[in-house]
N, C-alpha and C positions, 0 to 999 in steps of 0.2 A: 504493500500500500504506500508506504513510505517513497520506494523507488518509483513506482507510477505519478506519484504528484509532482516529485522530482522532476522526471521526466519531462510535466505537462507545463510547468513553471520555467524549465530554461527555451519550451519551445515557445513560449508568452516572450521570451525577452530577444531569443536570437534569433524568432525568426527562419528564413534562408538561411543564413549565416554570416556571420561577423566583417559588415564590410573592409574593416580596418585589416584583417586577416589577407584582403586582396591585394593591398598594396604595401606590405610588409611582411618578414622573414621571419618565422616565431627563433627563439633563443631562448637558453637557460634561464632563468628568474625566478626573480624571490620578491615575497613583501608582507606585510605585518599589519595585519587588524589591530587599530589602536583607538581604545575608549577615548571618547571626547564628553562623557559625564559620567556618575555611579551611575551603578545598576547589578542583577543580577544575570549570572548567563545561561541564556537556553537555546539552542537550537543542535547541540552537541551529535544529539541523532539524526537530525536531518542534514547537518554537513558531514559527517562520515560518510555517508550513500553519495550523496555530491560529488565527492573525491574519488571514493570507487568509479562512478560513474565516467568522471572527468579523468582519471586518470594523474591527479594531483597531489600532493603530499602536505599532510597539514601536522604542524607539533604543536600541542597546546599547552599554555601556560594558565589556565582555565579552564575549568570544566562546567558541565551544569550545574545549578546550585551554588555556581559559587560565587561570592561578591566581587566586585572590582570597583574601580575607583577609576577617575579621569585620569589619562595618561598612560596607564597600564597598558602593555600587550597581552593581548586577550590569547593570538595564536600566531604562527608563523606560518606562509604557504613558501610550496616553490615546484615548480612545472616548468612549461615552456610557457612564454611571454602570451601566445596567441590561447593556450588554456585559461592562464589568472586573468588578461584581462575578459576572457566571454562571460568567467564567473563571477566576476566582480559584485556586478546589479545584484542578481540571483544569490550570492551567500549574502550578501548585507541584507537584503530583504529578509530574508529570512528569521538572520540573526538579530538583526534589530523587531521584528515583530515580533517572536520568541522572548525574546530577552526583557523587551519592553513591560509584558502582561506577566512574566515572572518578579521583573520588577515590585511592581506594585499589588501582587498576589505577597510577595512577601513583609507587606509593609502590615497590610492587615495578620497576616499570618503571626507575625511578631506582638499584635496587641493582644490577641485573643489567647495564645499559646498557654502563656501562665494559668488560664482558666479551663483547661481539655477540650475547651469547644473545635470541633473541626468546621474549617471551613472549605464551603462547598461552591464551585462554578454553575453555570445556568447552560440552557441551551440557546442563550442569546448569542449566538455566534457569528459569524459571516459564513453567507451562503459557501459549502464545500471545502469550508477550513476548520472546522469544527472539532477534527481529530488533532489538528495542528495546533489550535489553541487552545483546546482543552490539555495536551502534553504540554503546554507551556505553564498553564496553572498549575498542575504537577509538580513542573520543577520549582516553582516558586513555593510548594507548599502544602498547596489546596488537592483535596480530595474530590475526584469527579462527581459530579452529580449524575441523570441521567444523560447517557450516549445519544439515546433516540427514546421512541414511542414502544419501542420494542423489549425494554429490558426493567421497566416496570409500570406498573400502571395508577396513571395519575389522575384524580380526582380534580380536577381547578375548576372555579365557580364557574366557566362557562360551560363544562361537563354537568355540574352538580343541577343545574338550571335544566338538564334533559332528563335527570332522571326523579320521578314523582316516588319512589320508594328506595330509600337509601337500604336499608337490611335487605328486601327484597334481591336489591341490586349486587349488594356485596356477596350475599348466598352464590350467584348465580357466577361472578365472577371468579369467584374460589373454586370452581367447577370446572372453568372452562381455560386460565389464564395457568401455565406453568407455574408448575409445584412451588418453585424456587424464587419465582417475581412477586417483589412486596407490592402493596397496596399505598399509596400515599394519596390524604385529603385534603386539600389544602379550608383555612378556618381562617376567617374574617374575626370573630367572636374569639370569646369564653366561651359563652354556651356552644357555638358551634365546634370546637375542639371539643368540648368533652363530648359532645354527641360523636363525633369520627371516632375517639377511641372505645363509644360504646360499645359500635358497629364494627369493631374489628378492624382498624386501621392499624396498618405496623407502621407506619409512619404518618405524622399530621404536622402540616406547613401552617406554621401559624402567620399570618400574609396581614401587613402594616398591621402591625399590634404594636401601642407603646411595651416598653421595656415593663411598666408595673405589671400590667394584664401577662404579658408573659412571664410573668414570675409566677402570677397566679395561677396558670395553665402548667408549669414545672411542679407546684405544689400537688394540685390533682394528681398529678399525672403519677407520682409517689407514694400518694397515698390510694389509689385504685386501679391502676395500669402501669405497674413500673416496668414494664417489658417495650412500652412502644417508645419510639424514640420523635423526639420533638425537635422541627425546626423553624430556626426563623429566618424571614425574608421581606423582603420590602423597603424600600428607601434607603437601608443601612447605607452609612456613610462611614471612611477612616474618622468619623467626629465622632459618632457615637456607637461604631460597633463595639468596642471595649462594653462599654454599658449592657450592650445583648448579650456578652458573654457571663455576665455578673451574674446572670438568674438562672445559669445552670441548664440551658439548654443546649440540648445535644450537637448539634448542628449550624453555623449559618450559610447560606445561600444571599449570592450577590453576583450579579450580571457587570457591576462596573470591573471585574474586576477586568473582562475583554473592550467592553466596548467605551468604559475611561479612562484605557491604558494609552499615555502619551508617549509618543514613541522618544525614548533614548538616543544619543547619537553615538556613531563609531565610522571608521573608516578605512580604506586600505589604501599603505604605500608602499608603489615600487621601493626595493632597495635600489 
């Protein structure tokens, strides 16, 4: 999968092929991605295939996961001239939109840590990158949420709006959905979470709930269904995710972590 996207991402940038390659002799070379702000680095799996693919050599002084700082060299390449520069675009791209969402996955990561809470990615993605950025929240930190519609099944209030018998419906689901895919409701309310966990939810999204009401939903949840596991989502901000972590729920879910991830800079120079 990896090597196909690969693929489909250097045929987006070259094209036919590299005009500058027409009027020019490729030769020996070398050159060095170098941080131009901090950040976290991610794209470590998708530039390995890269290299295999291209036929280039990369030593890195970085890995995924790890921090760097402005100025640092992240990695070394060295190919022939007409290789480094076709990949230029193609690893920056990469590595700076990787890097960028791990960034800022581990800034929340770092608030909530002290308290167990995990935090979770969304399916807010960009169309067909989904497995690219969600591996990027990974390395910053965060624990996938769902992949697709396929690997668990999700209750959210425009579902719950279709179906007039919630038991009924859950029966029927446990019936029919694989043994091993949880159930998750998402709850507006109090009262609406603890109705989800009445009905058998293994998991319930507790969806813009100030921090008090969710403490009060963690308290239930302790004292009558200590098996289901609670999340929250909704607005959370780096301002007050700390605060949702305070009342002991299991879980947060946040979509900025992709799509208010400001891209980092870095850069490649020939030696």
């Amino acid at each position: 999968m990896i090597e196909q996207f690969i693929r489909e991402v250097l045929a987006e940038d070259v094209g036919r092929g590299d005009l500058y390659a027409r009027v020019s002799d490729a030769a020996p070379a070398s050159a060095k991605i170098i941080a131009k702000s901090d950040g976290v680095l991610a794209g470590e799996a998708y530039l390995r295939v890269l290299s295999d693919i291209e036929k280039f050599t990369i030593t890195w002084h970085k890995q995924d996961g790890e921090r760097f700082v402005k100025g640092e060299v992240l990695m070394e390449l060295s190919g022939d001239s007409h290789t480094l520069l076709r990949i230029e675009r193609t690893l920056l791209n990469m590595l700076l939109h990787a890097s960028s969402i791990a960034t800022l996955t581990r800034k929340y990561v770092d608030l909530i840590a002290p308290y167990g809470t995990k935090l979770l990615d969304t399916r807010k993605t960009r169309p067909l990158l989904r497995n690219f950025e969600k591996y990027a929240t990974r390395i910053g930190g965060a624990t996938n949420h769902r992949m697709g519609l396929d690997d668990a099944l999700m209750l959210k209030d425009t579902h719950l709006k279709t179906i007039p018998n919630l038991e009924l419906f859950m029966e029927e689901a446990r019936a029919k959905i694989p043994f091993t895919a949880k159930i998750e409701i998402e709850a507006e309310t109090i009262e609406m979470a603890k109705h989800a966990m009445e009905v058998g939810a293994d998991i319930v999204m507790c969806d813009n709930m100030s921090a008090e009401a969710l403490r009060e939903v963690v308290e239930y949840k302790w004292e009558h269904h200590s098996s289901v596991l609670l999340e929250a989502s909704g607005n959370i901000t780096l301002d007050t995710i700390e605060e949702y972590a305070k009342t002991g729920v299991d879980a947060i879910s946040t979509g900025s972590l992709i799509h208010q991830a400001n891209w980092i800079d870095m850069s490649m120079k020939m030696d």
